[in-house]
C-alpha positions in Angstrom: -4.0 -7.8 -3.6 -3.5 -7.2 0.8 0.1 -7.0 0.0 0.1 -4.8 -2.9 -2.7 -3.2 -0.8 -0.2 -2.6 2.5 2.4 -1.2 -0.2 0.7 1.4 -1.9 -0.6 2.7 1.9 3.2 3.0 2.9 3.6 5.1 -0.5 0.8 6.9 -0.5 1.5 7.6 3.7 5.2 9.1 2.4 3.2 11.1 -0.1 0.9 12.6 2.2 3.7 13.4 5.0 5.7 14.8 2.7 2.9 17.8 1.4 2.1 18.2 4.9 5.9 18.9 6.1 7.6 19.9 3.0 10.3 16.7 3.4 11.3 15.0 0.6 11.2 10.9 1.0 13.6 8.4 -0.7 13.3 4.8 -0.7 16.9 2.3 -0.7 16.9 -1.0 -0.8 19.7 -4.1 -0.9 17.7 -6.3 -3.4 16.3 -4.8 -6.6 13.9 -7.6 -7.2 12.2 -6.8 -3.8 9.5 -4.2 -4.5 7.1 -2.8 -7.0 9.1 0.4 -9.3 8.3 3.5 -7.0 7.5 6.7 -8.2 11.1 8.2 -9.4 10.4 10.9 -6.5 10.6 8.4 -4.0 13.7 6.5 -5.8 15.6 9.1 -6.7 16.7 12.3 -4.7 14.9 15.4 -7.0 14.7 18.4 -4.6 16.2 21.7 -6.3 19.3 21.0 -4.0 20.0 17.7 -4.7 19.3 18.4 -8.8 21.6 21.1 -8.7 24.6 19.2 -6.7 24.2 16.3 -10.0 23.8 18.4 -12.4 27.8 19.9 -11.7 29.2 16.5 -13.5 28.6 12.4 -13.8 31.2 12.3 -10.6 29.0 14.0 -8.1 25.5 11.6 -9.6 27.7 8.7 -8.6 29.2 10.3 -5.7 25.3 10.4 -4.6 24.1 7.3 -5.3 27.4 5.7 -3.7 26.6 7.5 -0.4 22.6 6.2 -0.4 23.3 2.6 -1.9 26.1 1.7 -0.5 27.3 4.0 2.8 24.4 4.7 4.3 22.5 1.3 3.7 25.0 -0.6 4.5 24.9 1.2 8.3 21.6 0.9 7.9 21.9 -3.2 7.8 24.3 -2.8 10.8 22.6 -0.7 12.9 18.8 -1.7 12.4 17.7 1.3 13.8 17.5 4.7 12.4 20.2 7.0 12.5 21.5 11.0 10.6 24.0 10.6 7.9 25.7 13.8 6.5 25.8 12.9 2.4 29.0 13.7 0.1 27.2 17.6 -0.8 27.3 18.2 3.3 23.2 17.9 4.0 21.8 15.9 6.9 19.3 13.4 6.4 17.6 10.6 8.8 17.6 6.9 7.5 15.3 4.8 8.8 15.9 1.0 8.3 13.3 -1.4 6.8 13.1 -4.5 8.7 11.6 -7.6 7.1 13.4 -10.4 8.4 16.3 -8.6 8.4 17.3 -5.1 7.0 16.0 -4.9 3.5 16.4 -1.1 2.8 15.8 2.0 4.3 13.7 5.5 4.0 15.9 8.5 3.7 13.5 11.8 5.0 15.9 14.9 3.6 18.0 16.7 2.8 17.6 19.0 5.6 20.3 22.1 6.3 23.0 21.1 8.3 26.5 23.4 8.4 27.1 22.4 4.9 30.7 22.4 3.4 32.8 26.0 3.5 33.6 25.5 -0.6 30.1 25.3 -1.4 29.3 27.7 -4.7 27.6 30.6 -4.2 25.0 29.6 -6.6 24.6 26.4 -4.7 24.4 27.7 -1.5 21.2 29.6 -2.5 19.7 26.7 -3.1 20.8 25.0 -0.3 19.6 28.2 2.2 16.2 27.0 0.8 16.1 23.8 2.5 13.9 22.4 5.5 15.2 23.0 8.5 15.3 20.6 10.7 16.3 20.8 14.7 17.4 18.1 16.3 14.9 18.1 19.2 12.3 17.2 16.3 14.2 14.6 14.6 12.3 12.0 16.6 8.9 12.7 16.0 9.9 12.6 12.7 11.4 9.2 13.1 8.1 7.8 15.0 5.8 9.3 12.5 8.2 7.4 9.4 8.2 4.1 11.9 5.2 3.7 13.0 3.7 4.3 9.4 6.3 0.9 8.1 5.1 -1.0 11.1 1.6 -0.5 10.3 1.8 -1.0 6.5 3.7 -4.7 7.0 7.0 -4.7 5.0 7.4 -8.2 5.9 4.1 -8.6 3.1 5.1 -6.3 0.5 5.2 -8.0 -2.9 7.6 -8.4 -4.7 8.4 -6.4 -8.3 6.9 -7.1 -11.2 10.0 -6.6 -12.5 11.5 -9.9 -11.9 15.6 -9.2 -13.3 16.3 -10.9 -10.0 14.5 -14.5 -8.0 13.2 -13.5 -4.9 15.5 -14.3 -1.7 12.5 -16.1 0.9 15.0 -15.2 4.0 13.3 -17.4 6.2 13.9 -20.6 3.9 17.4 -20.4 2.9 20.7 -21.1 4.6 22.8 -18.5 6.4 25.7 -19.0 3.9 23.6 -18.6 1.2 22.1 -15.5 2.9 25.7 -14.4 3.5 26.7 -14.6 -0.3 24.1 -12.2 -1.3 25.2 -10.1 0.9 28.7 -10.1 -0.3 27.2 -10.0 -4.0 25.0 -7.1 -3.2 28.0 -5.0 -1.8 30.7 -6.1 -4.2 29.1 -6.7 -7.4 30.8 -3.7 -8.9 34.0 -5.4 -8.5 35.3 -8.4 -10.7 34.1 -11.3 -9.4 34.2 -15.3 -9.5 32.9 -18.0 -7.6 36.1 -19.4 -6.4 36.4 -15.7 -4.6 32.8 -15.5 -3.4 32.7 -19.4 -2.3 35.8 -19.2 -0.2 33.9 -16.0 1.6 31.1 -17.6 3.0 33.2 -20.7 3.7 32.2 -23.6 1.0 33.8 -25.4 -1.5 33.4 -24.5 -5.1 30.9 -27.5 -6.1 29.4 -27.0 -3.2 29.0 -23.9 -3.4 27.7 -23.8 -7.3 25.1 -26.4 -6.5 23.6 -24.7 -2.9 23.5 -21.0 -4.8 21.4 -22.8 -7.9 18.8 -25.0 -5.4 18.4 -21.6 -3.7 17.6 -19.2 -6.2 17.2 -20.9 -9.5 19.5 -19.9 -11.5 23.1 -20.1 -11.9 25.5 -17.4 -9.9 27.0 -16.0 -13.2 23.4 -15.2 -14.2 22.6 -13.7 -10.7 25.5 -11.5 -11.1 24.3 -10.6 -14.6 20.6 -9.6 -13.6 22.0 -8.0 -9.9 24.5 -5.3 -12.7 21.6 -4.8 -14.7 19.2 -4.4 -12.2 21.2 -1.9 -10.3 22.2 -0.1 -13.9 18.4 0.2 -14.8 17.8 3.7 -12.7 21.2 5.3 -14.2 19.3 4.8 -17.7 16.0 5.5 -16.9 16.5 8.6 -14.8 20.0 9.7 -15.9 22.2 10.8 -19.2 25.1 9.7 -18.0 27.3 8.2 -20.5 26.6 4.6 -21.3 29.8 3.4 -20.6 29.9 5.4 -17.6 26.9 3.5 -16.5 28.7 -0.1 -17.4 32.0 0.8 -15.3 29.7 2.2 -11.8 27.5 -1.2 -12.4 30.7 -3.8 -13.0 30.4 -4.7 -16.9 33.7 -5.4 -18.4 32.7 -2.5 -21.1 30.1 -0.9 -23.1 29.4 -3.4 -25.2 28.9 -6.3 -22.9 26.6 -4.2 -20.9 24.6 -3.2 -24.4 24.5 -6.9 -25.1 23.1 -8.2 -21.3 20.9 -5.2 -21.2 18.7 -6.1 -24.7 19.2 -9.8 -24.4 17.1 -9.2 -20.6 15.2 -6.2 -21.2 14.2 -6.9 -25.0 15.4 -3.4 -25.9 18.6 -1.2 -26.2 19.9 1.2 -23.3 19.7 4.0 -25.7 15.9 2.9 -26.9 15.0 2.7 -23.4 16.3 6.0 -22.7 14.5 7.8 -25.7 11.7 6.0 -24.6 12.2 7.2 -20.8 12.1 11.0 -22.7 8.8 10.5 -24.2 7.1 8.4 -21.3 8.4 9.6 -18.4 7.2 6.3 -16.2 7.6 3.9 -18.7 9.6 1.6 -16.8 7.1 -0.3 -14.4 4.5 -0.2 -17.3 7.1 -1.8 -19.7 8.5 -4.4 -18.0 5.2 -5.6 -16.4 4.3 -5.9 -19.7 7.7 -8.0 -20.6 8.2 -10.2 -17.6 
């Protein structure tokens, strides 16, 4: 229970520093399986702003989460220290990295104002006039306030989630090409991809390849790829109504169907009944699938 302990402290720290400063807090990370569900304001961006920018069509919610799970974390990973990022919608936020062995996601403290695109709507720009503000001589305190609360609530303890789609990746006991292949799965999973492609990346021979991903995480790389899609689709249900098979092209299913088919045969229920469910009980993912795993 520390661990769970350290991890509700880092949530509950967010919580507080966000009534006390009016900044909103989102949290990223590279491997789905990695922590307990958050609360959807800290895994989803729901300030007015941000709401307003999604709500203008499906392009601009994957525009967004483009930006945060790919773009930004993947500087995050390469930089290992925080940085600001201007999103698609022309805000500023900071990103600060996780580090747990290496960089295994990253807190995202905005939007903040920033000069903001010339285009931007009238009705938008409203909106957007109501943001923090933000000047740059403060941006470090805000930084040491968001890093010293991670280094004192342990990332490298947190437990894992409940939800289990994924095996856990113990960093520390595999091999650097098998660390290196979920990179390049993490990054590229919305593409077509086969294990001839992915063994000749991190420099193995197919067989070998096949039999060090399965003594590593368990299961076999198709599967892997399977529960990375869905766990990566699972937010664009739950928190979204974007068009199934919108959903199955962003998260790299052939089609609909094949994406309707993976997602009962793992999570025991439709998309759409997990949706309607979603509408009735607004948190009803961790509470289901603790219940399910």
């Amino acid at each position: 229970m520390e661990n769970l302990g350290k991890y509700q402290q880092f949530i509950e720290g967010l919580e507080a520093l966000s009534r006390f400063s009016g900044c909103h807090f989102v949290i990223k990370t590279g491997e789905r399986a990695w922590l307990t569900p958050l609360p959807q304001e800290l895994r989803y961006h729901c300030c007015a702003f941000c709401r307003a920018v999604k709500e203008q069509s499906g392009r601009m919610n994957l525009l967004c989460n483009r930006h945060h799970a790919e773009t930004a974390l993947r500087e995050a990973v390469q930089r290992r220290e925080p940085f600001e990022t201007v999103c698609h919608a022309g805000v500023t936020e900071l990103v600060i990295p996780i580090l747990a062995g290496g960089c295994r996601g990253a807190v995202f403290a905005g939007p903040f104002i920033s000069t903001g695109p010339a285009d931007m709507p009238e009705s938008l720009r409203r909106i957007y006039e109501e943001l923090p503000k933000l000047p740059r001589s403060r941006m470090p305190s805000l930084q040491a306030l968001v890093s010293a609360l991670l280094t004192a609530c342990e990332p490298e303890s947190w437990r894992k989630s409940p939800l289990a789609l994924l095996p856990a990746a113990d960093y520390a006991r595999i091999d650097e090409r098998m660390q290196k292949t979920l990179q390049y799965l993490h990054r590229n999973f919305r593409k077509p991809l086969r294990v001839n492609e992915v063994s000749r990346a991190v420099g193995l021979s197919r067989s070998r390849f096949i039999h060090c991903f399965t003594r590593a995480f368990g299961i076999s790389f198709c599967e892997y790829l399977q529960r990375l899609r869905l766990s990566e689709a699972l937010p664009w249900v739950e928190l979204t109504d974007l068009p199934f098979s919108a959903v199955a092209e962003e998260c790299g299913f052939a089609d609909q169907s094949r994406f309707s088919a993976l997602f009962k045969r793992y999570c025991h229920v439709s998309p759409g009944a997990f949706r309607k469910r979603r509408s009735v009980f607004p948190q009803v993912s961790s509470d289901f699938f603790s219940q399910s795993s």
